[in-house]
N, C-alpha and C positions, 0 to 999 in steps of 0.2 A: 504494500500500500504506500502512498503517497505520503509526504510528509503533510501534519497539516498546517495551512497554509492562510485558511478563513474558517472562522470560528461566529455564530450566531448563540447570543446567552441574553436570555430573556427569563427570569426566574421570578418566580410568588416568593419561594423559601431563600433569601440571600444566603444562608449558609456558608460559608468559605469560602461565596463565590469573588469576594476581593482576592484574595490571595492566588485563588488559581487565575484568575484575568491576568494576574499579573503575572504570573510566571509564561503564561500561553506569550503578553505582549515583549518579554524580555528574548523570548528564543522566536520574537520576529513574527508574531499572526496576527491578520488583522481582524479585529472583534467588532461584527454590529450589534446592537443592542436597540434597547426598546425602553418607552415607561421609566420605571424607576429602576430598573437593573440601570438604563445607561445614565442615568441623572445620579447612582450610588460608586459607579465604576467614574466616573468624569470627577466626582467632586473627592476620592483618590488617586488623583493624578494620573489615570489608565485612559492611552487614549481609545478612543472608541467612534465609530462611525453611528447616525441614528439610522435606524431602517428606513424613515422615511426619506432621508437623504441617498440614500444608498437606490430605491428605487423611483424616486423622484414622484413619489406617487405620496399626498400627505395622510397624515392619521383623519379618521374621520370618525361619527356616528360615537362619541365617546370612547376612542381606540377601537373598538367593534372592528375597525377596519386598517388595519397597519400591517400584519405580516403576509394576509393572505394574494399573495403578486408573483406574478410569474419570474420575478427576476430571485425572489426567495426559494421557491421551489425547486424550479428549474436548477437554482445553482444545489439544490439538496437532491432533485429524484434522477439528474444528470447520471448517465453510466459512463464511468470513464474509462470503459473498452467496447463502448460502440460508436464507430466514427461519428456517423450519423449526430449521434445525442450531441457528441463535444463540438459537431458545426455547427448546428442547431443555436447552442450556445456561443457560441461566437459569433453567429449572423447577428443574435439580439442582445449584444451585450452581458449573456448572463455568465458572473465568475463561479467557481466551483464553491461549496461550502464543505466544508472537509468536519466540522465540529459542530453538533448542534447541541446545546445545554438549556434545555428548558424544565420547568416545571407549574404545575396548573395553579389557577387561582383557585382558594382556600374553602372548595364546597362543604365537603363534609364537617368541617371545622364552623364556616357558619348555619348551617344548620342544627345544629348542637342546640342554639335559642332557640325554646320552644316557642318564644315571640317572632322570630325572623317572619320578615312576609313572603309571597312569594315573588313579588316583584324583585327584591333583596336577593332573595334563594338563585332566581335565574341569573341575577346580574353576576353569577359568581360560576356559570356554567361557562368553562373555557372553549372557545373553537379553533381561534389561531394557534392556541398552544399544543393541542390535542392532533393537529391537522401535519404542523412541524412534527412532532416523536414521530406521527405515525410515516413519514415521507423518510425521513433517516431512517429508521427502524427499518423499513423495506430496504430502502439502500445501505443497510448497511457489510457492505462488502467494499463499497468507496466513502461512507462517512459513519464515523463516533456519534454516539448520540448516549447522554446523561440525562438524566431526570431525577439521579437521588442524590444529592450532594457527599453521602456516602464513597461513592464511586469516584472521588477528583483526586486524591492521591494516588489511586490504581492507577488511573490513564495518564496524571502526567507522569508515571515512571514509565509507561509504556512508550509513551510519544518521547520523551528522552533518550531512546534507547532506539533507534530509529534504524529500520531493514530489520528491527524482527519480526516475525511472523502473528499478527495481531487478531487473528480471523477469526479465532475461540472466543478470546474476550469479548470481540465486537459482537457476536452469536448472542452471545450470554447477556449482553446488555439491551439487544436487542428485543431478546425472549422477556426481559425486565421489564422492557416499556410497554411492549401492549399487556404484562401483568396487571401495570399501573392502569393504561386505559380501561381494560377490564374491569377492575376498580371501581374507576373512577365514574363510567357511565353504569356501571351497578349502581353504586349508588345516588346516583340522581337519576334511574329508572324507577328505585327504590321509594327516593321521596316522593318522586309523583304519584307513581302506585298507592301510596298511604295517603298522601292528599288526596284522591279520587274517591279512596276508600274511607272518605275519614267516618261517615258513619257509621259504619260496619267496628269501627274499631281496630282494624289489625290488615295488612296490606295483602293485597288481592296475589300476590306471590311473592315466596321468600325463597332467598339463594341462600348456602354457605359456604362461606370460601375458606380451606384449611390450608395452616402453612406448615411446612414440613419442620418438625421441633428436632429429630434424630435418627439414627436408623437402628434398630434393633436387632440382637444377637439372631434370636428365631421369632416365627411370627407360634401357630398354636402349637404347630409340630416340627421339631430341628430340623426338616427338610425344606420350610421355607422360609421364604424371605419375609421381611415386613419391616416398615417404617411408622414411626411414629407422629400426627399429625395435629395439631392445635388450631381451633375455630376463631376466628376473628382476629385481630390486631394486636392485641395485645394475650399474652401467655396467663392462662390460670389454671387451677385445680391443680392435677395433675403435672400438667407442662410448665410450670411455676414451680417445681421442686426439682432440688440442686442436689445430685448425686456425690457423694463424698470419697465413693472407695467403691471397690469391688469393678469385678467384671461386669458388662452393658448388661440392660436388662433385656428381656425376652419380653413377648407378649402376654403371657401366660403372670409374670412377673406383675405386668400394671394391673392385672384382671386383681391380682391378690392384694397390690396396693390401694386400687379402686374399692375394694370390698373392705379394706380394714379402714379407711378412710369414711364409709358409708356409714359402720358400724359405729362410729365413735361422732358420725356427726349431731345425733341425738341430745349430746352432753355438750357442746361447742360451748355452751352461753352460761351453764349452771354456775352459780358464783360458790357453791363449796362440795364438798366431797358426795361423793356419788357408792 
């Protein structure tokens, strides 16, 4: 892969995202930005182009309308081993973008108030953001694409390290973002769903999404395999307890911890002996 060369970061979560702008600007890339990513990267001294400058096309409809332009795309769904694509983009001006670092505005976070309205709820439904992952994402066998600010020390050691073979990780981060879209339009499938449903009480369909906590020794019987998997966002019950010693557990194992854990939840709250 190419070295990279143009970098697009538009971020809800600032995250670390100063520090990596800055290292991407010191080994020479040029960074468009948006919003307040480019108004947090400018006012520390990162230089940065605004996108709307970059496609000469201005923001409009309350931002509603800034990234989605063929000179952003184009330079993101560009195949840089089909002649074709690469004239394409040189007949119309459009340069490659080699790094895309986005992340969505904060749905599920503001619908948490049970007061939010829905005017509010929607205004927080990303498109441009959603639109970029999903264009790198595809492509990405010619471009990087981030969405967890987790992943910024990974990649710039990778991009540091330049002619090695990057095609696993970029896979891997790839498979990350439509994680996240998947997510992210679950849950604001979700809320509508329940707002539609509001009087019934409880949403017309319910997903669960498990994340994988481990992998376990045997699943019922030592012949097979099995992993251990945790419902929601955050780890409880079970997937909330921290192994001290001994060899991994088996499936068979959680069934007995599950069971010795039920038995005793009876007494959780007694204030003296039992």
């Amino acid at each position: 892969m190419a070295s990279v060369r143009r970098a697009l970061i538009s971020v809800s979560d600032k995250t670390g995202v100063v520090e990596f702008a800055r290292e991407l600007h010191t080994r020479g890339v040029e960074i468009l930005s948006t919003g307040g990513t480019f108004k947090l990267l400018t006012e520390h001294g990162i230089p940065v182009i605004q996108v709307s400058d970059y496609t000469g096309f201005p923001e409009m409809m309350d931002g509603r309308i800034k990234t989605l332009h063929p000179k952003v795309h184009g330079g993101i769904l560009g195949r840089r081993d089909i002649k074709s694509h690469m004239q394409s983009m040189e007949e119309h001006g459009i340069q490659p973008i080699d790094l895309v670092v986005v992340n969505l505005y904060p749905f599920e976070e503001t619908i948490v108030n049970p007061s939010v309205t829905m005017t509010k709820a929607m205004a927080q439904v990303d498109v441009g953001g959603p639109t970029m992952l999903r264009a790198a994402a595809k492509n990405h066998k010619d471009v990087w694409v981030l969405v967890d600010p987790g992943d910024y020390t990974n990649v710039l050691t990778q991009i540091r390290e330049e002619g090695s073979d990057t095609r696993e990780i970029r896979q891997i981060l790839a498979g990350k973002v439509f994680q996240h879209l998947r997510d992210y339009d679950g849950c604001i499938a979700d809320y509508l769903s329940g707002e539609s449903n509001e009087e019934a009480g409880y949403p017309s369909r319910l997903e669960c999404l498990a994340e994988i906590v481990g992998e376990l020794r045997y699943g019922e019987n030592p012949n097979q395999k099995a992993a251990f998997y945790s419902v929601g966002k955050y780890k409880e019950g079970l997937a909330a307890l921290r192994q001290l010693q001994g060899k991994s557990l088996s499936y068979n194992n959680l069934l007995d911890l599950d069971g010795a854990l039920l038995s005793l939840a009876p007494f959780a709250h007694c204030s003296g002996p039992v």
